[in-house]
MDAnalysis code that builds the backbone (N, CA, C; Angstrom):
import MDAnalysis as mda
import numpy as np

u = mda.Universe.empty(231, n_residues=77, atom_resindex=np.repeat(np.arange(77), 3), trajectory=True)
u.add_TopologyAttr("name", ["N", "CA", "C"] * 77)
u.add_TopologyAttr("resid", np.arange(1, 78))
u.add_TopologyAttr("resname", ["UNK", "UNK", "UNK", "UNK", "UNK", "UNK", "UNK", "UNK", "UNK", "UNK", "UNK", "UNK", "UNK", "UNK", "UNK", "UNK", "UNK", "UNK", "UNK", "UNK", "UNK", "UNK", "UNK", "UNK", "UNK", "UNK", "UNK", "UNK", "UNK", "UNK", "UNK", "UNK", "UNK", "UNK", "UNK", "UNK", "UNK", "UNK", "UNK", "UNK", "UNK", "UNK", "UNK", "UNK", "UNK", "UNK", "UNK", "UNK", "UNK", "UNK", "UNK", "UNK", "UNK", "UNK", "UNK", "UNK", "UNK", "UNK", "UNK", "UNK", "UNK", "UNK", "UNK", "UNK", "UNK", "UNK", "UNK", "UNK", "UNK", "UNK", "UNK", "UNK", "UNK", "UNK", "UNK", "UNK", "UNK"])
u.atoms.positions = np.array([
    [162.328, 93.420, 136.372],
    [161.817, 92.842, 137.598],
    [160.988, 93.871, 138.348],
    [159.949, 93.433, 139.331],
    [158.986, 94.076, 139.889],
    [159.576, 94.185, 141.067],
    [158.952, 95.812, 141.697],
    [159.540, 96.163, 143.373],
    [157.952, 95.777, 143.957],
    [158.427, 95.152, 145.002],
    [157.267, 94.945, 146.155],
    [158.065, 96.039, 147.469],
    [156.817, 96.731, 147.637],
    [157.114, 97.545, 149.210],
    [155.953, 97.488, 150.068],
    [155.614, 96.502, 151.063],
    [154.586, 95.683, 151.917],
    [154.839, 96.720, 153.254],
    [153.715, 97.432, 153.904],
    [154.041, 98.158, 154.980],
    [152.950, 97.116, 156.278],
    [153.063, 97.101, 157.406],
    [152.047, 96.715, 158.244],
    [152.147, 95.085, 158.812],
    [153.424, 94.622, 158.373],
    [153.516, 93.017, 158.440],
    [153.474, 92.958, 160.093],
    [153.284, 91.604, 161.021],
    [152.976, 91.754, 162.163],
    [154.756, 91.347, 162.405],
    [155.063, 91.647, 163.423],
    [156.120, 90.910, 163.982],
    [156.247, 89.700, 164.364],
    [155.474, 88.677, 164.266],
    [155.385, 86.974, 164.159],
    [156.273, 86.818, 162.674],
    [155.542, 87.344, 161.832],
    [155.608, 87.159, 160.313],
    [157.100, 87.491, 160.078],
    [157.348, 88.633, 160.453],
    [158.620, 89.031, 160.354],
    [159.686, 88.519, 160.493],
    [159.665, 87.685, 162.020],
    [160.658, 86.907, 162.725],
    [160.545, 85.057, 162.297],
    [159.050, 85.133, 161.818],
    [159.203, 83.664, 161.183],
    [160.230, 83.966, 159.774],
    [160.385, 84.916, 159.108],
    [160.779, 85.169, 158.172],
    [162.356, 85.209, 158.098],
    [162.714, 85.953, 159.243],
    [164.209, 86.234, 159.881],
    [164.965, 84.797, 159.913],
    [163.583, 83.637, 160.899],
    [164.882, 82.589, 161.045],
    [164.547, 81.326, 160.424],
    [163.525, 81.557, 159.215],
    [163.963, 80.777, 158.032],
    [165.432, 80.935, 156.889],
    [165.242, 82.576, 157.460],
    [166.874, 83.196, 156.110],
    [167.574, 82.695, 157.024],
    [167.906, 82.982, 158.137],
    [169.379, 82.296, 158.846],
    [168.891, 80.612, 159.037],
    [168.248, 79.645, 159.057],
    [168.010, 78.656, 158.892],
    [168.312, 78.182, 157.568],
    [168.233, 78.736, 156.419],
    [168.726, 78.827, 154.762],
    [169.622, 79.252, 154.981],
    [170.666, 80.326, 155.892],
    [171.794, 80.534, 155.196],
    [171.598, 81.891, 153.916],
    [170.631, 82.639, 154.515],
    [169.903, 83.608, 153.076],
    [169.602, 85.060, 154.276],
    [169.799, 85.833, 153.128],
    [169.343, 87.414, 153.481],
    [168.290, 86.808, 153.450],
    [166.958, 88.209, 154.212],
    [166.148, 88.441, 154.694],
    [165.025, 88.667, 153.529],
    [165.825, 89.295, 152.419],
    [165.341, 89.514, 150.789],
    [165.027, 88.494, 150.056],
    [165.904, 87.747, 150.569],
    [166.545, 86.491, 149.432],
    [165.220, 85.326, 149.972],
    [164.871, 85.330, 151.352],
    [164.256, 84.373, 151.707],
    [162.525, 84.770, 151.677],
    [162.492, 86.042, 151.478],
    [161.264, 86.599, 150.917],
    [161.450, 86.462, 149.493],
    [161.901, 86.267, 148.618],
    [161.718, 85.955, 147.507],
    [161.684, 84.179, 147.256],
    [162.421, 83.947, 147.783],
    [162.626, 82.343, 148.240],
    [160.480, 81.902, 148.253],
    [160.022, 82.649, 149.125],
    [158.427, 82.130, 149.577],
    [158.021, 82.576, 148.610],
    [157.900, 83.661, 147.711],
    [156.878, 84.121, 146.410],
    [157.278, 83.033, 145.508],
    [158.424, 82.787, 145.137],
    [158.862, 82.110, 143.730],
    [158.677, 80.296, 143.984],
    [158.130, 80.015, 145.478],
    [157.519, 78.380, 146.146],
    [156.104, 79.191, 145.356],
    [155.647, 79.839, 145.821],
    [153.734, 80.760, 145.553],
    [153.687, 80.527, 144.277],
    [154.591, 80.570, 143.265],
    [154.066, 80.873, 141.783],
    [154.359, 79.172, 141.653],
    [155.605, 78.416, 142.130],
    [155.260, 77.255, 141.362],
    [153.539, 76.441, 142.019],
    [152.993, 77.134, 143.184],
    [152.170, 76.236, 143.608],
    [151.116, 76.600, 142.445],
    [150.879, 77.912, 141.905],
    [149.683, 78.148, 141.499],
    [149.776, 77.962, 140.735],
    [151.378, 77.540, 139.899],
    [151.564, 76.557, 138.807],
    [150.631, 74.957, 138.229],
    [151.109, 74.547, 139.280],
    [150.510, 72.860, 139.570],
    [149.543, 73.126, 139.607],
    [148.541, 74.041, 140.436],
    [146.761, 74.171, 140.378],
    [146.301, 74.642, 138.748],
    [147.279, 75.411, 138.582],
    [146.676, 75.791, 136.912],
    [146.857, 74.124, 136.253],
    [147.987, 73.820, 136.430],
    [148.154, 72.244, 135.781],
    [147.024, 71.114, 136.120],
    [146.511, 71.027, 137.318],
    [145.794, 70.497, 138.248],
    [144.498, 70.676, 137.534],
    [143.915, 71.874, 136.814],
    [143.036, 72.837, 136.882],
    [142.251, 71.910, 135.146],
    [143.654, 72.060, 134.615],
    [143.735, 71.569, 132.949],
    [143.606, 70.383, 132.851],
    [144.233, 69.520, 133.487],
    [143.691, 67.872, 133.639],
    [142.492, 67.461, 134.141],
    [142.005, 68.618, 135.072],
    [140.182, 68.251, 135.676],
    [139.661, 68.449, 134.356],
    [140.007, 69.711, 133.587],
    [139.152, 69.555, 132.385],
    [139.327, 68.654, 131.256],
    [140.279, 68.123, 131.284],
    [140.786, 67.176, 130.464],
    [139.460, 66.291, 130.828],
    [139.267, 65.803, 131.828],
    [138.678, 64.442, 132.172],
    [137.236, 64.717, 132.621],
    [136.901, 65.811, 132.567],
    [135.479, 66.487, 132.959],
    [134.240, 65.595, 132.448],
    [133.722, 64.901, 133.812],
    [132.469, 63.803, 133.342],
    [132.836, 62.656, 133.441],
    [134.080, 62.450, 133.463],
    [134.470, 60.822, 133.632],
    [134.863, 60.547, 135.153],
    [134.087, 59.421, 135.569],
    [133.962, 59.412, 137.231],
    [135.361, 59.003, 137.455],
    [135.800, 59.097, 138.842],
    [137.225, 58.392, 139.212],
    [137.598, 56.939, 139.059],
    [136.196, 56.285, 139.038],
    [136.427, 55.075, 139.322],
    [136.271, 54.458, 137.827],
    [135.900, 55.210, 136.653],
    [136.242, 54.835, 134.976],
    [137.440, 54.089, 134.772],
    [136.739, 53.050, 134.211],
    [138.242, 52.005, 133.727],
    [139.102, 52.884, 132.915],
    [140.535, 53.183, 133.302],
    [140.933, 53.357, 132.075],
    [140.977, 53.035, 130.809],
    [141.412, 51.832, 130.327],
    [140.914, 50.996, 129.148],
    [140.355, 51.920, 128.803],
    [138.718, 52.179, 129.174],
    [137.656, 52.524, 128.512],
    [137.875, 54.054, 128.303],
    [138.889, 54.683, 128.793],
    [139.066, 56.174, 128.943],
    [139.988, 56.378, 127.349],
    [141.293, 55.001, 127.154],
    [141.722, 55.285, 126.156],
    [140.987, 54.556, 125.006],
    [140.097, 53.928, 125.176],
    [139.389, 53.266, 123.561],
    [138.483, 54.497, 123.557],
    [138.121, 55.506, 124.540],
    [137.178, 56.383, 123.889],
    [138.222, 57.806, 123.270],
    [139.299, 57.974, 123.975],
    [139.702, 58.831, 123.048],
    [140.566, 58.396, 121.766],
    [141.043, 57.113, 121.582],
    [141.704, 56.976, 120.482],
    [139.858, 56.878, 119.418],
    [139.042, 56.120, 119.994],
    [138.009, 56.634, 118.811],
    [137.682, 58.036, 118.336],
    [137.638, 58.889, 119.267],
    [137.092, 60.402, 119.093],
    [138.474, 60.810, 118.177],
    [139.657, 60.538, 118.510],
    [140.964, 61.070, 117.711],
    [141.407, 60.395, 116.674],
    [140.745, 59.202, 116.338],
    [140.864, 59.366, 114.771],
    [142.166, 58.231, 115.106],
])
């Protein structure tokens, strides 16, 4: 596992931070890790998000489906 050591945080940040952990019921650690490990699943879904735009790249929103799956079951054989 990786050490993070962050110097310069404002004291808003800090204290929003403080009484989300006692609002959770969580150390101060626990609820800073709590917000990175929400961060990775978001940039999760955008990578996911990211792969389905290309999936469909060129086909307008308003494309019948129908016509979305008779063109890939033709292209796939």
């Amino acid at each position: 596992m990786g050490v993070i050591h962050i110097e310069n945080v404002d004291d808003k940040t800090m204290a929003a931070i403080r009484f989300n952990a006692d609002a959770n019921g969580r150390s101060f650690e626990d609820e800073v890790k709590a917000v990175l490990a929400q961060q990775t699943k978001v940039v999760e879904r955008r990578a996911e998000a990211a792969a389905i735009r290309a999936m469909t790249k060129g086909w307008s929103p308003e494309t019948d489906s129908v016509a979305i799956i008779r063109e890939m079951r033709d292209r796939d054989g």
